[in-house]
Legacy VTK file of the C-alpha trace (Angstrom):
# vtk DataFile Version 3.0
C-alpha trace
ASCII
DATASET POLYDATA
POINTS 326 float
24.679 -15.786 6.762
22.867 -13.624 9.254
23.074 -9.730 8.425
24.213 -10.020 4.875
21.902 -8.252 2.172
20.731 -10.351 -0.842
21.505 -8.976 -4.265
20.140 -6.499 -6.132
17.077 -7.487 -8.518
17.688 -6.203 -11.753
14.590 -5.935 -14.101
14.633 -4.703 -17.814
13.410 -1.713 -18.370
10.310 -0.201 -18.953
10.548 2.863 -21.751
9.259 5.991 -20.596
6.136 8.050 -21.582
4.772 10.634 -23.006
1.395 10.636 -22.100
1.751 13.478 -20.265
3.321 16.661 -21.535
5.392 17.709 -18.248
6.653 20.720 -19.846
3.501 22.907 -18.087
2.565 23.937 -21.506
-0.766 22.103 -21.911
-3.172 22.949 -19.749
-5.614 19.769 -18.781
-8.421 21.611 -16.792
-8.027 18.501 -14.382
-6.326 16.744 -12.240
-3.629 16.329 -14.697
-2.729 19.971 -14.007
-1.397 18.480 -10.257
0.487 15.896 -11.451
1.913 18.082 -13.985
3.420 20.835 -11.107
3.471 18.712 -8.264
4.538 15.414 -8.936
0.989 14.059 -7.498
-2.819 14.449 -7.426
-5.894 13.627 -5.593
-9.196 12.191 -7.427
-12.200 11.641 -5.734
-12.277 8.138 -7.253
-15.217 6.381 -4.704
-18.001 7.637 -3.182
-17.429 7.977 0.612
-20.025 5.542 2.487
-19.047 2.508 -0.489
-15.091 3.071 0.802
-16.400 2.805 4.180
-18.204 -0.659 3.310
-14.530 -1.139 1.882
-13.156 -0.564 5.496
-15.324 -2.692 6.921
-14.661 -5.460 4.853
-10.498 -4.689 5.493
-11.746 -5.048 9.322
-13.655 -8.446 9.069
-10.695 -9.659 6.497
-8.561 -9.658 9.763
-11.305 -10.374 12.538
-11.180 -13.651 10.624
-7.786 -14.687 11.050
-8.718 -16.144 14.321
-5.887 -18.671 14.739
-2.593 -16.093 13.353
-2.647 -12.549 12.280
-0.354 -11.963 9.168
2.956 -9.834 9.102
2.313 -6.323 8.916
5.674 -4.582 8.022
6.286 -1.596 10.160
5.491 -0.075 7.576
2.118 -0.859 7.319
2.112 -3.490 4.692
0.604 -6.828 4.131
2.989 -8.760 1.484
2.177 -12.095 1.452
-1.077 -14.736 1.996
-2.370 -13.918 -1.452
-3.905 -11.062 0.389
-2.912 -9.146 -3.188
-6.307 -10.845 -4.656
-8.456 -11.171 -2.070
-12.006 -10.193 -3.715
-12.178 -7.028 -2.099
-8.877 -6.167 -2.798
-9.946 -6.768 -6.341
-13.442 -4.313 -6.505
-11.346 -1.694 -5.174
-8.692 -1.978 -7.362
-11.296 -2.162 -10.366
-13.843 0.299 -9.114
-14.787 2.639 -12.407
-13.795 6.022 -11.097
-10.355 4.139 -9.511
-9.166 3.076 -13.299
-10.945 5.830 -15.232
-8.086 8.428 -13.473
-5.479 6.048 -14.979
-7.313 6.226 -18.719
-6.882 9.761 -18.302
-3.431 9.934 -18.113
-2.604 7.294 -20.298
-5.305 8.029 -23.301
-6.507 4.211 -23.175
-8.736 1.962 -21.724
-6.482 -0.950 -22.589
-4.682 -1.055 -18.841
-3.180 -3.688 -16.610
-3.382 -3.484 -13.208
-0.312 -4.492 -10.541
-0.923 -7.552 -8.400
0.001 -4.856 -5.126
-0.328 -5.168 -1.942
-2.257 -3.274 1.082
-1.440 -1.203 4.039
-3.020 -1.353 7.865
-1.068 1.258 9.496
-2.098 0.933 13.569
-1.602 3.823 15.760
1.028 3.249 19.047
1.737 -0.047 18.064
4.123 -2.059 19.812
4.572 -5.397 18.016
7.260 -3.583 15.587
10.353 -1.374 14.998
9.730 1.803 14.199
8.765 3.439 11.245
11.305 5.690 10.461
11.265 8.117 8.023
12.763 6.085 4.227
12.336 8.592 1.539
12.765 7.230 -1.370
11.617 6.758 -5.359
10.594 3.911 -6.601
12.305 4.354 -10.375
16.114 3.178 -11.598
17.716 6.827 -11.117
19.420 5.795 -14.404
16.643 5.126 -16.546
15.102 9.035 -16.157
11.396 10.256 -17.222
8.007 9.289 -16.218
8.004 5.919 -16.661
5.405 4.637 -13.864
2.462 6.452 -11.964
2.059 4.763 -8.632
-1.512 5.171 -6.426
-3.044 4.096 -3.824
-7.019 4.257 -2.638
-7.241 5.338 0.554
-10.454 3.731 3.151
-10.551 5.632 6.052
-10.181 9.541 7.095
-6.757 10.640 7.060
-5.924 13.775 8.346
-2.598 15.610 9.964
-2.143 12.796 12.318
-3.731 9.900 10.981
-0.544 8.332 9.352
0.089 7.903 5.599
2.153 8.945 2.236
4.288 12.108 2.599
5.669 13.574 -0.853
8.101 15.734 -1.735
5.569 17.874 -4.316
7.272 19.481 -7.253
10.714 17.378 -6.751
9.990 15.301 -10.077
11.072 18.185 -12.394
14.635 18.442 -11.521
14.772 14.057 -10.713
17.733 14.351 -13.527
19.222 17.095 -12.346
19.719 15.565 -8.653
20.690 12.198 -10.028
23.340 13.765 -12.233
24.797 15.665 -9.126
24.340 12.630 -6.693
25.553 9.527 -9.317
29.214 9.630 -7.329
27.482 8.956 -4.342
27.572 5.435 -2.609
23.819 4.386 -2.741
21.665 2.808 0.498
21.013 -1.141 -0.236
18.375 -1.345 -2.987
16.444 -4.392 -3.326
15.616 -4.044 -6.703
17.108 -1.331 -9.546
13.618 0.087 -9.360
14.436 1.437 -6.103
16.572 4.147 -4.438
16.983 5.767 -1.148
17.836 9.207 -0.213
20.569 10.035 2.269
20.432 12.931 4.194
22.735 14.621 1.984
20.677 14.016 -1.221
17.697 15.635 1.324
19.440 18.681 2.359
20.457 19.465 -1.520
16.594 19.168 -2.750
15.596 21.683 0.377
18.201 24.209 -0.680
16.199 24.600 -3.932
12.912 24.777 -2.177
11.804 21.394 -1.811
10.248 20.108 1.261
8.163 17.095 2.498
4.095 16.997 2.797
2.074 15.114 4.606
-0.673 14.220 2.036
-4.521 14.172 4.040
-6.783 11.925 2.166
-10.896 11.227 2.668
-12.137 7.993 2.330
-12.360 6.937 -1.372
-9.991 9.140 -2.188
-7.463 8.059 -5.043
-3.914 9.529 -4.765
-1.469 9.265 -7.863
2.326 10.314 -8.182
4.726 10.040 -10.383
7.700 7.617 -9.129
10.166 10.248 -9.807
8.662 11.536 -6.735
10.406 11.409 -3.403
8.142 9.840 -1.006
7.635 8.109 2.218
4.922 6.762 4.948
4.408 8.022 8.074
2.191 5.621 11.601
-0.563 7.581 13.459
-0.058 9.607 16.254
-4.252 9.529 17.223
-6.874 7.299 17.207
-7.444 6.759 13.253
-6.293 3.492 12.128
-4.977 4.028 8.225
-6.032 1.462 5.752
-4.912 2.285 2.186
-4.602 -0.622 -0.835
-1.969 0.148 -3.160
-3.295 0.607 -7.410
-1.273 1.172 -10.247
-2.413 0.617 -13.748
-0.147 0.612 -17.320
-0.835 0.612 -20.572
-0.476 -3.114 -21.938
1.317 -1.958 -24.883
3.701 -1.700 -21.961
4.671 -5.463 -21.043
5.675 -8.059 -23.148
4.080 -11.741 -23.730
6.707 -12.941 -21.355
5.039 -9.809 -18.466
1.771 -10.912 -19.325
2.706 -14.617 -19.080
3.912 -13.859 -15.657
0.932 -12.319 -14.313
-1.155 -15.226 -15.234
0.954 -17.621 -13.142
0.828 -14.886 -10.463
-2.743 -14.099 -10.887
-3.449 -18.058 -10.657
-1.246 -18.543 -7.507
-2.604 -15.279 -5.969
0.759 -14.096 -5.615
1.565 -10.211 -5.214
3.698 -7.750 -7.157
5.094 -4.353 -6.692
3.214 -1.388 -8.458
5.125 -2.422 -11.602
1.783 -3.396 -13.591
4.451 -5.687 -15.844
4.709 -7.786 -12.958
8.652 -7.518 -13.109
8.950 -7.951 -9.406
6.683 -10.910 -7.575
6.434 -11.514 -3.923
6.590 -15.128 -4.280
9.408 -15.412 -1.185
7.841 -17.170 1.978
6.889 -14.315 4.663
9.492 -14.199 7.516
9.137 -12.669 10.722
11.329 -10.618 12.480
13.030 -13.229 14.474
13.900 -15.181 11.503
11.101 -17.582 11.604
8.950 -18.682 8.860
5.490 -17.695 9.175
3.402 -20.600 9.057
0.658 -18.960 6.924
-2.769 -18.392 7.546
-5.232 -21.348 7.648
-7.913 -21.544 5.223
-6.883 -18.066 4.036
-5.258 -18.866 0.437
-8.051 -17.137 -1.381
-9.381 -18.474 -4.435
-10.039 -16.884 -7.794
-11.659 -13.450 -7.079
-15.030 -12.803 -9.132
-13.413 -10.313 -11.683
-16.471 -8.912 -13.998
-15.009 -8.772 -17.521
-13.281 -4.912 -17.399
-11.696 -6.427 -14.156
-10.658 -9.220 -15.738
-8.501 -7.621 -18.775
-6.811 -5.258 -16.178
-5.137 -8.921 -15.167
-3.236 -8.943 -18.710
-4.412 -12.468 -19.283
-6.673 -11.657 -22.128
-3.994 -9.794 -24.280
-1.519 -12.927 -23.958
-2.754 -14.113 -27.306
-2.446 -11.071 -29.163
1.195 -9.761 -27.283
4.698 -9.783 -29.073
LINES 1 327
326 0 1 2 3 4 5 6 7 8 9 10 11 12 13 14 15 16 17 18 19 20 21 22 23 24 25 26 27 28 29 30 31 32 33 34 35 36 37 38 39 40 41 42 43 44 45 46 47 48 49 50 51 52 53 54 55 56 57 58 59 60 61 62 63 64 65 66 67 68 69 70 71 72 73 74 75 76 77 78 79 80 81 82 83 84 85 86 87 88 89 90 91 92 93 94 95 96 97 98 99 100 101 102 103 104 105 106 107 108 109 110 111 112 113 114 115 116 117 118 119 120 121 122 123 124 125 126 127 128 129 130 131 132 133 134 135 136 137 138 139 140 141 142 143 144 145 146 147 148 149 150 151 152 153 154 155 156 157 158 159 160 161 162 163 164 165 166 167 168 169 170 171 172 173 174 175 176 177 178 179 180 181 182 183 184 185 186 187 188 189 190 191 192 193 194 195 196 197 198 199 200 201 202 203 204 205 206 207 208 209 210 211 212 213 214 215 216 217 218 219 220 221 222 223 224 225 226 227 228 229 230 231 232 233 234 235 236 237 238 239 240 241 242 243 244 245 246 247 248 249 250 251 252 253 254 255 256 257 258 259 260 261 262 263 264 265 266 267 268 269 270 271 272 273 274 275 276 277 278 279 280 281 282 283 284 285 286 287 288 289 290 291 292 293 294 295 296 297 298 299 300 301 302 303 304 305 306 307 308 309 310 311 312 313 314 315 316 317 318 319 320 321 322 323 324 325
């Protein structure tokens, strides 16, 4: 029926770690130190003029679609078309200094990578509702700690009005405590568990202790990483700047079962897309819609084939640890 919500996904849960002592007692002498008090950090993770080359290639990805441009969220996201492993979707996501960040925090180079998706944010665009503001976390508020580090590698400059992630810095350290206060409370519609939406109400509490929204400016090849504990949202352009950003998250494989790893070689094979969950416990297998209702009749000639992964890129797919998983 028109209108009515589908379910919530449930998916099992992923423990959470201790890689990083959030206490503020160790001191890092890195970027570790941000994450640590704010909830998020900024590593210089490619070398300006290659993330331009990056751009360019985002820009003659869509230059090609000559016969139907793909569904672009309001938002800013592209979900479906296999767009998720597009080859250079794939260098970025594997570039060294992109995944050395993540073997920082996690103390090991044995990572898998989420199948996620990109953003195109267009300034004064017309073509779709509104972006309005959806802070959110994207972590079950009942399965607590710091469980998943989210990122994204941003392609173009991205200042004050250029669009992009606003984060609420600092807000991860009392996540619990708000939770605990706010469990009473009905909850927004979640599409999965991994989700949930503040209300104003839940806003107005975390600014009476001092918490407030920032705009987070980027250069290009700039890698941002935050905690999902961390309220966060997306903002559209106000100038001239379009935003392109491709979404990388990366998890130790000791983290996902066979059955995760299983599932990321039939997604991986398909070129199907996940959320940043590197476990693959959320797919965007669903057919793209429009906002009419209509099915999108795809892209033709744009189903992308196997990327060419080099053989680092090619374990961050979880494929080669099948054999060896629980």
């Amino acid at each position: 029926m028109p209108g009515v919500l589908p379910p919530t996904q449930v998916v099992r849960d992923v423990a959470a770690s201790d890689a990083i002592d959030f206490s503020g007692k160790t001191r890092y002498n890195d970027f570790r130190d941000d994450l640590v008090r704010d909830g998020y950090a900024i590593v210089k993770a490619i070398p300006e003029e290659k993330a331009a080359e990056y751009a360019q290639e985002f820009h003659a990805y869509l230059e090609s679609l000559t016969e139907c441009l793909p569904i672009i969220t309001e938002k800013g996201m592209i979900l479906h078309y296999g767009i998720s492993h597009e080859d250079f979707v794939w260098r970025i996501r594997s570039e060294p200094g992109v995944v050395a960040a993540f073997e920082k925090v996690y103390g090991t180079e044995d990572l898998i990578a989420s199948f996620d998706v990109v953003n195109i944010q267009f300034p004064n665009r017309r073509d779709a509702p509104e972006n309005k503001k959806w802070a959110h976390q994207d972590q079950d508020p009942e399965r607590p700690g710091f469980r998943c580090l989210q990122g994204l590698v941003n392609l173009n400059p991205c200042g004050p009005e250029d669009g992009g992630l606003v984060v609420m810095p600092g807000a991860h350290k009392i996540s619990a405590e708000y939770h605990d206060a706010f469990r009473s409370e009905e909850r927004l519609w979640q599409w999965t568990n991994e989700w949930y939406g503040y209300k104003e109400t839940g806003l107005a509490w975390l600014k009476e202790r001092g918490y407030e929204f920032k705009k987070v400016d980027l250069a290009p090849g700039d890698l941002v990483i935050w905690d999902s504990r961390v309220p966060h949202y997306n903002v559209a352009p106000k100038g001239d700047q379009i935003r392109m950003a491709t979404y990388t998250c990366f998890a130790p494989v000791s983290t996902a079962t066979k059955e995760d790893l299983v599932r990321k070689k039939e997604a991986f094979e398909s070129a199907i897309g996940s959320s940043h969950w590197p476990q693959c416990l959320q797919t965007f297998s669903r057919p793209p819609m429009r906002d009419d209702g209509t099915l999108c009749p795809g892209i033709p000639g744009k189903t992308p084939g196997p990327p060419v992964l080099n053989e680092r890129a090619y374990k961050l797919t979880g494929i080669p640890y099948i054999a060896t998983a629980a």
